[in-house]
C-alpha positions in Angstrom: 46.2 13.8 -6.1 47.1 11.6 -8.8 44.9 9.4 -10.9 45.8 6.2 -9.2 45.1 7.9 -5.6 41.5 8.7 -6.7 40.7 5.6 -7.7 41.5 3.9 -4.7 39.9 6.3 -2.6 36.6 6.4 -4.1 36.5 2.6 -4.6 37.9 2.4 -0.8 34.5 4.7 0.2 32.7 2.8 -2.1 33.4 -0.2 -0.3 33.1 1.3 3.1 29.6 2.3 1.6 28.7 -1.1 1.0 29.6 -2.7 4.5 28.5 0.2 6.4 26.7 3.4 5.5 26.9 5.3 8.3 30.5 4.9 8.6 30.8 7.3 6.1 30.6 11.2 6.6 28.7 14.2 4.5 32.4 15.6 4.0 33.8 12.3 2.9 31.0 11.9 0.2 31.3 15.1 -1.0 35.1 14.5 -1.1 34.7 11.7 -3.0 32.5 13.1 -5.7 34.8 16.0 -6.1 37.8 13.9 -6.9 35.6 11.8 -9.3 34.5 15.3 -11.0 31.5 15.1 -9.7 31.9 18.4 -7.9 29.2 20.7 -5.7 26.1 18.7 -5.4 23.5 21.5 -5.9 20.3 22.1 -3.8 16.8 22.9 -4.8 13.2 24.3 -3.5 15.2 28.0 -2.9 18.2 26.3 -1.5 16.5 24.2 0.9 16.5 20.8 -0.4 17.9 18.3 -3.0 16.4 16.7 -5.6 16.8 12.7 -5.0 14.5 11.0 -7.1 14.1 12.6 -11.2 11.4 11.7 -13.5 13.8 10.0 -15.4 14.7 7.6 -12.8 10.9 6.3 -12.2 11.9 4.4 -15.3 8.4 4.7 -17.3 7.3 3.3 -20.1 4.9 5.8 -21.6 7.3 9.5 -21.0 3.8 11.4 -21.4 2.5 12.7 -19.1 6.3 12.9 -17.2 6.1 11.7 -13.7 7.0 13.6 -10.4 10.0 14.5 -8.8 10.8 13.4 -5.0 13.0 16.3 -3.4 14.2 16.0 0.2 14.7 18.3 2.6 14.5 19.8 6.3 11.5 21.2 7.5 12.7 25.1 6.6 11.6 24.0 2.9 8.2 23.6 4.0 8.2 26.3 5.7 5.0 29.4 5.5 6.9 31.4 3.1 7.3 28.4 0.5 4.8 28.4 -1.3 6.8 30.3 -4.7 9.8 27.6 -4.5 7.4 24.8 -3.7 4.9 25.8 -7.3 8.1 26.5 -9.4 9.7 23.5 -9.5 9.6 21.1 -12.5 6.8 19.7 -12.5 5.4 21.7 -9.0 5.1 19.7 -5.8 1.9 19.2 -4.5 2.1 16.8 -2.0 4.2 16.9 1.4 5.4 14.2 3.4 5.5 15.6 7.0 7.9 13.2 9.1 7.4 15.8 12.4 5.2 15.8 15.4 4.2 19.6 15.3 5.8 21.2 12.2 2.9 22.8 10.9 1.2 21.6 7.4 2.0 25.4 6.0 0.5 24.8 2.4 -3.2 22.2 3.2 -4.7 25.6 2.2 -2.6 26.1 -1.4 -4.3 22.8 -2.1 -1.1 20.5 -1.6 -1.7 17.2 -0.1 -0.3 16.3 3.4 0.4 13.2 5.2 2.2 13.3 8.7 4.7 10.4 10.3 4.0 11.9 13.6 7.1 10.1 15.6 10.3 11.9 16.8 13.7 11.0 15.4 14.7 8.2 17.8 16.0 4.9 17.8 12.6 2.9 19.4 10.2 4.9 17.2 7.8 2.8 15.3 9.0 4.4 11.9 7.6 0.8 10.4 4.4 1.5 10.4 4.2 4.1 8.3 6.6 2.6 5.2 4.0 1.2 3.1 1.6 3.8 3.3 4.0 7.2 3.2 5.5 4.9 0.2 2.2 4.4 -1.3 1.5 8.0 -0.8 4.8 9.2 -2.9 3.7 6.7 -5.5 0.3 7.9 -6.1 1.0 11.5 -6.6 4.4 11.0 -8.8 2.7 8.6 -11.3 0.3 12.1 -12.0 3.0 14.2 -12.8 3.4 15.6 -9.2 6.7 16.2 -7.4 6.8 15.3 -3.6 8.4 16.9 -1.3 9.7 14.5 2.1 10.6 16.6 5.6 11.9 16.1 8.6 13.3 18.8 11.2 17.3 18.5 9.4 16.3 16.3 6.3 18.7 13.8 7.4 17.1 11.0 9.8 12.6 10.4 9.4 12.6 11.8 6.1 15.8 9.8 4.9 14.1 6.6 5.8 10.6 7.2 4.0 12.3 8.0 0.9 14.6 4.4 1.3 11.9 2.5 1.6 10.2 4.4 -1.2 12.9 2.9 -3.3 13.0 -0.3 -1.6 9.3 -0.9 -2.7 8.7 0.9 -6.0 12.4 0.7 -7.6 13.0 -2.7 -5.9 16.3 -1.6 -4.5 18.0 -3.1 -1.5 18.4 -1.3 1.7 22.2 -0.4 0.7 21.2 0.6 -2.9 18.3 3.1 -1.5 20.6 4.4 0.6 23.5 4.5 -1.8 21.4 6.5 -4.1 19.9 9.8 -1.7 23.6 10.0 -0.2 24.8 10.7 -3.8 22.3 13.6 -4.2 22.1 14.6 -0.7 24.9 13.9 1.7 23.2 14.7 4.9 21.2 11.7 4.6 22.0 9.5 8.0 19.3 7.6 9.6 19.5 6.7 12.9 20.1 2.9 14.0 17.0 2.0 14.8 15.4 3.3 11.8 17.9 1.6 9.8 17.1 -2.0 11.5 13.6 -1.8 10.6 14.2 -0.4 7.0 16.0 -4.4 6.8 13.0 -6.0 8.4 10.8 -3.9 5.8 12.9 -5.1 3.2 11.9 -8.5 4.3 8.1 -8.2 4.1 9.0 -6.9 0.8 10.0 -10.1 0.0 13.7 -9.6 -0.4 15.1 -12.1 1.7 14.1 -15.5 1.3 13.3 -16.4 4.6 10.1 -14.1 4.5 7.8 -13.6 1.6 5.2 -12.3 3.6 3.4 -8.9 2.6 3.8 -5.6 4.6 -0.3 -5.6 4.9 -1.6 -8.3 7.0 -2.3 -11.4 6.1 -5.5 -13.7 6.4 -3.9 -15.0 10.3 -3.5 -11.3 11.1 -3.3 -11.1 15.1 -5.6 -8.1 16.3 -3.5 -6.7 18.8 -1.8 -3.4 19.7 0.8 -4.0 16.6 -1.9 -4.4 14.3 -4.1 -1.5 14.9 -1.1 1.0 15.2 0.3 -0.5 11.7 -3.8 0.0 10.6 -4.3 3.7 12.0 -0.2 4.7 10.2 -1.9 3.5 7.2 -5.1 5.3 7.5 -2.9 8.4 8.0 -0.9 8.6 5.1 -3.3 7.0 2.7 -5.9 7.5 3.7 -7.7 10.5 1.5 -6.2 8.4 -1.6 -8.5 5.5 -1.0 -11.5 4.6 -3.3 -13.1 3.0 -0.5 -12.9 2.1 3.1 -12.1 -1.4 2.8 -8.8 -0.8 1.0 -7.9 0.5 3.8 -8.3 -2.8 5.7 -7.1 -5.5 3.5 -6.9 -7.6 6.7 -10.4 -7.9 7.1 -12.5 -10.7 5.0 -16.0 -12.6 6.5 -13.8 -15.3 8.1 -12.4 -12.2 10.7 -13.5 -12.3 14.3 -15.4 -9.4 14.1 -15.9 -8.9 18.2 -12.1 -9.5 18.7 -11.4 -6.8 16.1 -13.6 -4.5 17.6 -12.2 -5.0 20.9 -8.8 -4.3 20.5 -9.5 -1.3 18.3 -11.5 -0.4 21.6 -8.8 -0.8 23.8 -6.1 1.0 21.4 -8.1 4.4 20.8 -8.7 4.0 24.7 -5.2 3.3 25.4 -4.0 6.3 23.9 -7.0 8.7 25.6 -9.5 8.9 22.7 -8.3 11.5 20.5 -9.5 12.6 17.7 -7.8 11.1 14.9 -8.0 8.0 16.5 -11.9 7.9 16.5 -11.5 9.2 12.7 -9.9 5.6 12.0 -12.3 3.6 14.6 -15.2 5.0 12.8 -13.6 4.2 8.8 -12.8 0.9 10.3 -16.4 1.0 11.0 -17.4 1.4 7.6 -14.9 -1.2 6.6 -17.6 -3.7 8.3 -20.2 -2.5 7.1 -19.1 -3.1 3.3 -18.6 -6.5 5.1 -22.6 -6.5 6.0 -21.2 -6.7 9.9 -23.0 -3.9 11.8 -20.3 -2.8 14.4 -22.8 -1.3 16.6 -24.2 -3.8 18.7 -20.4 -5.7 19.1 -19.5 -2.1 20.6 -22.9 -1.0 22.4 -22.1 -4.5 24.3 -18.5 -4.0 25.2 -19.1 -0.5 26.3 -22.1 -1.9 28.8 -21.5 -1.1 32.8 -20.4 -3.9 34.1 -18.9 -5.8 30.4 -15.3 -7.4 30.8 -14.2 -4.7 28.5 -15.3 -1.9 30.9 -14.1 -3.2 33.9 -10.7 -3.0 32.4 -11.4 0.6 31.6 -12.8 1.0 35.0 -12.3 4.8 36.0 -10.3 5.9 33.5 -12.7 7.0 30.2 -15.4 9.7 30.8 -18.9 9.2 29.7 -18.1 11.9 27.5 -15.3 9.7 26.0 -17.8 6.9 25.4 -19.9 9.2 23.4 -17.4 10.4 21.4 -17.4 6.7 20.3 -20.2 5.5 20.1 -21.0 9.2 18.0 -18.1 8.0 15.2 -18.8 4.5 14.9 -22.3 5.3 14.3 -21.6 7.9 11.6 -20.9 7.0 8.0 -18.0 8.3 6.0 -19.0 10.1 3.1 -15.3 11.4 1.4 -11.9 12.2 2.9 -10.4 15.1 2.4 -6.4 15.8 3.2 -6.6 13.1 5.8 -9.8 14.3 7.6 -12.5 11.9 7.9 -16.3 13.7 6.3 -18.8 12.5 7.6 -23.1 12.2 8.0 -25.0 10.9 10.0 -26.6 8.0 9.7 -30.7 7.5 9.5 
């Protein structure tokens, strides 16, 4: 191919790039960066990943101590048998981004730091409300020196779109640059459509289109609905063991909140989805949030779980008793520390 023929058909990619990214295949990339002399595109973690994000590109203005890396990858570079690639790296990961409903956490015992996007790799998934805090996550560990390490099941789809809006946030790139910039260094990337339509409306509670300056977090006309408190419990997930204190992890609230209305649809969401356990682990730090308030959530929630309340009615024959004293047993316990996303906690006297 002459010299003339690559140009045009790297810019004509380029420019395919830029009006549509998933037009463009893994071979055509790859393709492309040969005939630039950009040749094999290497892989890392024993083979099983690709290095996306380099100290060098956090762009930091004191080089000492160097910040983490951010590799990608599919779940296989997570996997038991690990651990050796996961420590040698340069610097070591010690934190894992999970994007998989049941791909075990292999390494919570090595002491490497977890968080889980628990969704499956499909168009409606509320991939959304996890952004900010799996971003915030990658953030705190790669400004210690830390690498991260972001999975999925293939590395292409839920892992892909954490790692975008990583960028989008913390390098201030556009959707298209983000992109632009793993497909270089790991060709697979593709995220699906849906997840590519809310990476633009994240982009806009960024701030990067003019028409909406609002924050990603809530702000102080936050409706406290079913949106809000699965956005609130994403957050508690990823971020949750990085907080200083509960309330960070409700910037929402302030004394001017209804307090009973907040209550009541946290209520009705951890019943909603049939009281499991991690839920209650959020009700009960939400809890605690309120009571750095001076609001004591008891008696708003003794009330609404009274035979014969509005609140129960709705509920009527389909929460055990043993379900209501899981709850009341949380929200009356006070959070000590968090560990690895797992709510400590003792009782209260």
């Amino acid at each position: 191919m002459s010299s003339v023929d690559s140009t045009n058909t790297t810019a004509n990619i380029t420019e395919r790039i830029r009006k549509n990214p998933h037009a463009i295949s893994s071979l055509e990339l790859l393709r492309a960066k040969r005939t630039i002399g950009g040749g094999h595109i290497p892989p890392a973690l024993a083979g099983w990943a690709h290095l996306v994000v380099e100290p060098d590109d956090t762009e930091q203005d004191d080089p000492s101590p160097p910040r983490g890396c951010i590799f990608l990858g599919p779940q296989q570079s997570a996997g038991k048998y690990k651990l050796d690639a996961l420590r040698s790296a340069s610097p070591p990961v010690g934190a894992i981004v999970n994007c998989t409903n049941a791909f075990p956490n292999h390494h919570e015992s090595d002491s490497i730091s977890y968080c889980r996007v628990a969704i499956n790799d499909e168009a409606g998934a509320n991939i959304l409300a996890f952004l900010d805090g799996t971003s915030e996550f990658i953030h705190h560990y790669i400004e210690k020196g830390i690498s991260v390490l972001v999975h999925c099941q293939m590395g292409a789809s839920r892992s892909a779109t954490v790692v975008i809006a990583y960028l989008m946030k913390y390098r201030s790139m556009s959707r298209e640059e983000a992109y632009n910039h793993i497909k270089e260094r790991r060709p697979q990337v593709n995220p699906n459509a849906g997840f590519w339509r809310q990476l633009q409306l994240y982009g806009k509670r960024l701030g990067q289109n003019e028409d909406s300056k609002k924050s990603f977090l809530m702000n102080e006309e936050t409706p406290f609905d079913k949106h809000w408190a699965e956005t609130s419990l994403a957050s508690f997930h990823t971020i949750g063991h990085i907080a200083n204190s509960t309330i960070e992890l409700f910037p929402e609230f302030n004394s001017a909140c209804d307090f009973e209305k907040i209550i009541f649809a946290a209520l009705d969401f951890v019943f909603g989805r049939g009281v499991l356990e991690s839920d209650l682990n959020w009700l009960g730090a939400l809890c605690d949030a309120l009571r750095s308030l001076g609001v004591n959530p008891v008696p708003l929630i003794d009330e609404l779980l009274l035979v014969g309340s509005d609140f129960m009615e709705l509920w009527c024959g389909e929460v055990s008793e043993e379900n209501i004293r899981s709850v009341k047993y949380k929200t009356k316990v006070q959070r000590v520390s968090i560990s690895k996303g797992v709510v400590s906690s003792k009782g209260r006297f």
